[in-house]
C-alpha positions, -999 to 999 in steps of 0.1 A, spaced: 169 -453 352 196 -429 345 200 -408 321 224 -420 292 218 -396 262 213 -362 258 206 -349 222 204 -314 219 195 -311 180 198 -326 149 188 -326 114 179 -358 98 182 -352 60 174 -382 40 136 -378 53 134 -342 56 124 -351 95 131 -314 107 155 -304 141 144 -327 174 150 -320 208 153 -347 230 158 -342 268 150 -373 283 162 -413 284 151 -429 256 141 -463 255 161 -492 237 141 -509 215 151 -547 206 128 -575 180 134 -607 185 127 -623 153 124 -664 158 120 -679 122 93 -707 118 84 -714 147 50 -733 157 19 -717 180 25 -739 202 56 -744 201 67 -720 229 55 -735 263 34 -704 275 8 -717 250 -17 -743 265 -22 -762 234 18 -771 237 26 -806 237 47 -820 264 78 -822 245 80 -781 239 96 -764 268 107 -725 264 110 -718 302 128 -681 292 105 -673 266 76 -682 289 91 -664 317 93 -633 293 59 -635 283 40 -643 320 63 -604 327 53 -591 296 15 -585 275 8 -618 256 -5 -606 223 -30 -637 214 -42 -618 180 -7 -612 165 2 -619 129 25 -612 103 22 -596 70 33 -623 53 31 -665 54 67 -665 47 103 -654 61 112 -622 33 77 -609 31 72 -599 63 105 -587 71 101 -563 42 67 -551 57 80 -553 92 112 -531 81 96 -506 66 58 -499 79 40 -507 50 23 -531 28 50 -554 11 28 -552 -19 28 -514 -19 62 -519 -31 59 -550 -53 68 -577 -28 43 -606 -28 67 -637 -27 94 -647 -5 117 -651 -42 111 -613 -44 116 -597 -8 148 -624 -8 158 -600 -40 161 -571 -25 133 -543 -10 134 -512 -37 163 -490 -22 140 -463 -20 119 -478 11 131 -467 45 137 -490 68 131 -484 104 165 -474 114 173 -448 93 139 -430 111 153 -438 148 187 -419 133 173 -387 146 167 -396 182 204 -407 185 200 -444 179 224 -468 174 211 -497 153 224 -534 153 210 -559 127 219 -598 137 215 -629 117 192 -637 91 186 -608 70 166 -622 36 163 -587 23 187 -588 -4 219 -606 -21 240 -579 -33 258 -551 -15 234 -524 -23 208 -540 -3 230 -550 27 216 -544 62 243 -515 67 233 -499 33 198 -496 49 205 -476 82 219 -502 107 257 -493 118 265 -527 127 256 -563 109 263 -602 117 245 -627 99 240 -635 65 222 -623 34 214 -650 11 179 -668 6 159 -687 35 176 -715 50 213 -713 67 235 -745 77 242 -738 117 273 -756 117 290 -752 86 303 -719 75 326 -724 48 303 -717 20 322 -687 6 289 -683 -17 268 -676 6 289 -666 41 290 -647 73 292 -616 76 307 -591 97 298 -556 83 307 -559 47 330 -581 53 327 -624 43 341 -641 74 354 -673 87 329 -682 115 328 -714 136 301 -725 162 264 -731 164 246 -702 145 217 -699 169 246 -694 201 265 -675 178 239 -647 170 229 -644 211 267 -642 217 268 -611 191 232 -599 208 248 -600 237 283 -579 233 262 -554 214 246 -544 244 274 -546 267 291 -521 239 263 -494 238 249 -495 270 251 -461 281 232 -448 246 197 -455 231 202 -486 205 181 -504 184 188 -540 182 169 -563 155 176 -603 162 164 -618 133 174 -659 144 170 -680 116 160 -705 141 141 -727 136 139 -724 99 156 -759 77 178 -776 79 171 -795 113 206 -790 127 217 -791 171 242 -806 189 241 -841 193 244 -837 229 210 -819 228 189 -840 208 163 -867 225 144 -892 215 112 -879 231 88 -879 204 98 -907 181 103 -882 153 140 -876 146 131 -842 131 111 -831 161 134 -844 180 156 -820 165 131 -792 162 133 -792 205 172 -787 203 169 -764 184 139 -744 202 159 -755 235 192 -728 223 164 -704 209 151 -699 243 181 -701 257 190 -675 235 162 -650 243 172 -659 281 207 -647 276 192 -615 261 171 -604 284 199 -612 315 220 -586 294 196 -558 299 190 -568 334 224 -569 342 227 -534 326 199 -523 344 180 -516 310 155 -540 309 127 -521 323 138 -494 298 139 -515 265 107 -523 244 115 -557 241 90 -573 209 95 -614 204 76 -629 176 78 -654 149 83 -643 109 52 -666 100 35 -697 110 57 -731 116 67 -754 91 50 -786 84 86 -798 66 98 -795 97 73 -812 119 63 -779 139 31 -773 157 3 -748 156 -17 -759 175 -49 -748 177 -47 -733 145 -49 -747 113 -22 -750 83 16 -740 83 38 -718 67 32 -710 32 -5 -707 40 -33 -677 49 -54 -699 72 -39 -688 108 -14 -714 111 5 -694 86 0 -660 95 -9 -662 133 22 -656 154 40 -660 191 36 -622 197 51 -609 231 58 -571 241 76 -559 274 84 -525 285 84 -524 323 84 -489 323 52 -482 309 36 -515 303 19 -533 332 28 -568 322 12 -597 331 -16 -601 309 -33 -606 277 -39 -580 249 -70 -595 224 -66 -567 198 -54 -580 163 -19 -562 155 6 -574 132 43 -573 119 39 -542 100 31 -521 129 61 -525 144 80 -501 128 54 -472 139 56 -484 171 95 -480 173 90 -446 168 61 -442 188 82 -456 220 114 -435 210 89 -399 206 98 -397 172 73 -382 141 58 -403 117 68 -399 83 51 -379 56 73 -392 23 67 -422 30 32 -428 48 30 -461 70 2 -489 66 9 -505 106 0 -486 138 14 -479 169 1 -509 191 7 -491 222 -25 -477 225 -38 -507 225 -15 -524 248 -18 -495 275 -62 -502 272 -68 -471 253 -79 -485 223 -99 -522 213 -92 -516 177 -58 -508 154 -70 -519 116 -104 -522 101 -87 -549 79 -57 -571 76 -48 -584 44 -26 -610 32 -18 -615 -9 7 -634 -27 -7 -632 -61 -2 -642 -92 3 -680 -100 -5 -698 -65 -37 -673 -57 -32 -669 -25 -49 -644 -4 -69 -634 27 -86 -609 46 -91 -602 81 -122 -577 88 -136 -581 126 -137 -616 132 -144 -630 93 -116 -640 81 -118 -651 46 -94 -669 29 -87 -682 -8 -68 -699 -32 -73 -700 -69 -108 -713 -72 -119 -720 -33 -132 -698 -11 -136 -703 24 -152 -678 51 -148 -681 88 -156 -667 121 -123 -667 141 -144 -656 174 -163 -692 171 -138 -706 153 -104 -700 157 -93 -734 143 -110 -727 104 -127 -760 106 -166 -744 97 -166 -729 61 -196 -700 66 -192 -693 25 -222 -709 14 -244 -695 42 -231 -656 44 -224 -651 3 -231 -617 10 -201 -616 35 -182 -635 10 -189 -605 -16 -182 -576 7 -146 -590 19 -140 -602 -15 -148 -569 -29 -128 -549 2 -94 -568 -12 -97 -561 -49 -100 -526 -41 -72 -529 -15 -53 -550 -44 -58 -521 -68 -38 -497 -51 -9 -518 -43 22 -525 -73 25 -548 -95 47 -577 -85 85 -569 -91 88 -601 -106 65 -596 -137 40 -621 -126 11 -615 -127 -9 -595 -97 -45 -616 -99 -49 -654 -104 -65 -663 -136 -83 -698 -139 -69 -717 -168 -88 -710 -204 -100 -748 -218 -105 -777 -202 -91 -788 -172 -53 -807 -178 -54 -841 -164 -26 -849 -132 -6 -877 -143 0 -904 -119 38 -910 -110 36 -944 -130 21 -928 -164 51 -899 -156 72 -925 -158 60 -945 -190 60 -912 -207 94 -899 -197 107 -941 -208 84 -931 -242 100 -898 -251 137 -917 -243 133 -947 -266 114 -922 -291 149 -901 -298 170 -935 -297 147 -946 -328 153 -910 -345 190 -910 -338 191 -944 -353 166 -934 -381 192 -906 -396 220 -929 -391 207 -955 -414 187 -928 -439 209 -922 -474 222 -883 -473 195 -864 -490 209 -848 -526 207 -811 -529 181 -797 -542 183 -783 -575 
């Protein structure tokens, strides 16, 4: 590889990082952030069905270290891209629901870019960013230099980009975009690297493919499955891989691909609203058991990698961000410590272990939570809780609860104290679930919903009609 950048000295002051001196080609560093997408719905995986096929991302992946015990922080799309941005428990800064990351991460969290500043990085930020609405929190107010993509909640039409209320954005500016969003994002992945080839970037492609609404070209969609939406769901994977495909051509064609740490994963488990599969795992997005937290997770870096293999050490979103730094020779921060790990020890066979514990909360009214210690993974929900061994039982189909209670105790007892340290929820809820006080409310069946709501109306007909026909009451003396 040849050397591009040179960087003699220089100061980093917004994290007190002191004088670097860097003498040798640093590696780019690009995340590839697919949004909902299933297990197995990348072809590598054996538990695929015959419908998925991903013949780039499965071509990266056979290169590059398949990492079967990858997760993220979060079961869905802002939580973990607050954890992943910054290095540390969402929850350490109040972030528990996908409502609050979508608000905004506190603007006193730094984000992984403005730490790579110091090694001469130039930083791109494409797509979906969910980490903010307002201009304080925009992707270019948090250390990237460039940003294409948009900043409002979850779900992004891929055709129509009129909506002036929630746009596209080029830097600060609202644009007038046309094309297919997924094509449009690798076409701006693809003339940022052409543009800073000859220095050390950071590129973050955050696709909001294949998150809602189920949206491809007409031309692309077949009836293969007998379910329009999963129909759909492969057209749209089908310009995902595509996607990742045009990518890594770029940084061949530059001769920078076996120079880049190149990360692909998912932001969470697929959606069941969309008809995605995890197969083996069980449960979707918006859920701790696997299928919402266990994750496509692929690394490459040629360089110092040997690809071709499998990496069975559990890692997650969160480490990323040390990792970036790891790769680029960079310190780790002491203002702000980091939760995640560099996972290239454990990629490179010098380590079987990154976390004693992996933990998963989202608090207050649903009661949601998890913890991953060894291979028990327990997981709960208001009242129920389930334990199970993921190295028997990768599928959660065997709850161990009633048979290992002290298990049950100890994990249970690991994530309060873990829970204890983090913040309180920035929206005000509450940080534990509390169980109702009184008896239990009986559900209503849609039928008696509907008697009542055809009650209520014909209740304030007869008062309406009531005070029309009532004499006007004399004052009162």
């Amino acid at each position: 590889m040849k050397l591009r950048y040179i960087l003699y000295t220089l100061v980093f002051s917004l994290s007190g990082i002191p004088s670097i001196v860097l003498a040798e080609d640093k590696p780019n560093i690009v995340i590839i952030l697919s949004d909902d997408q299933g297990y197995a719905d990348v072809s590598y995986n054996p538990h695929s069905p015959p419908e998925v096929s991903t013949p780039n991302i499965d071509a990266l992946a056979h290169s590059s270290i398949i990492c079967t015990e990858g997760y993220t922080s979060g079961h869905v799309c802002s939580t973990t891209r607050a954890g992943l941005m910054t290095g540390r428990y969402q929850q350490r800064f109040g972030i528990y629901t996908a409502g609050e990351g979508g608000s905004g991460v506190p603007l006193d969290e730094v984000f992984i870019p403005q730490r790579l500043k110091p090694g001469g990085y130039v930083s791109g930020a494409l797509g979906k960013w969910h980490l903010g609405l307002t201009k304080e929190y925009h992707a270019m107010n948090r250390g990237f230099d460039e940003f294409y993509g948009f900043m409002g909640r979850g779900a992004h039409p891929y055709f129509d980009h009129s909506d002036m209320d929630h746009p596209i954005y080029r830097g600060f500016k609202p644009i007038n975009e046309e094309g297919y969003l997924t094509t449009r994002i690798t076409e701006e992945a693809v003339d940022f690297i052409d543009r800073h080839k000859e220095n050390p970037f950071f590129l973050y492609v955050a696709y909001n493919a294949v998150h809602s609404p189920p949206e491809a070209p007409e031309e692309d969609i077949k009836n293969v499955t007998g379910d329009k939406k999963r129909d759909t769901l492969m057209a749209m994977i089908k310009h995902l891989d595509l996607g990742v495909g045009e990518i890594v051509n770029s940084l061949k064609r530059h001769d920078l691909f076996d120079n880049t740490l190149l990360i692909f994963l998912t932001d969470n488990g697929g959606s069941g609203a969309m008809s995605a599969n995890n197969a083996p795992l069980r449960g979707f997005k918006q859920m701790d058991y696997e299928g919402g937290v266990h994750v496509p997770f692929v690394v490459s870096w040629p360089d110092q990698l040997k690809g071709g293999k499998k990496c069975d050490v559990p890692m997650w979103s969160i480490d990323l961000f040390a990792t970036a730094l790891d790769a680029a020779g960079l310190p780790m921060p002491k203002d702000k410590a980091l939760d995640g790990k560099s996972i290239l020890p454990a990629l490179k066979g010098k380590t079987d272990k990154l976390h004693d514990e992996l933990y998963w909360s989202s608090a207050g009214e649903k009661g949601k939570w998890a913890i991953r210690s060894g291979n028990w993974k327990l997981v709960a929900e208001k009242k129920r809780t389930e334990l199970f061994d993921l190295e028997k039982d990768l599928g959660e189909t065997t709850d161990l609860a009633a048979k290992y209670p002290k298990v049950v105790s100890e994990l249970t007892a690991k994530y309060n104290t873990w829970l204890d340290e983090m913040a309180d929820p920035v929206s005000k809820q509450a940080k534990r679930w509390k169980p109702d006080v009184g008896a239990p409310v009986k559900k209503m069946s849609n039928k008696e919903k509907k008697a009542a709501r055809e009650k209520k109306k014909a209740d304030r007909i007869k008062e309406r009609e009531a005070k029309k026909s009532s004499p006007t009451p004399e004052p009162s003396k």
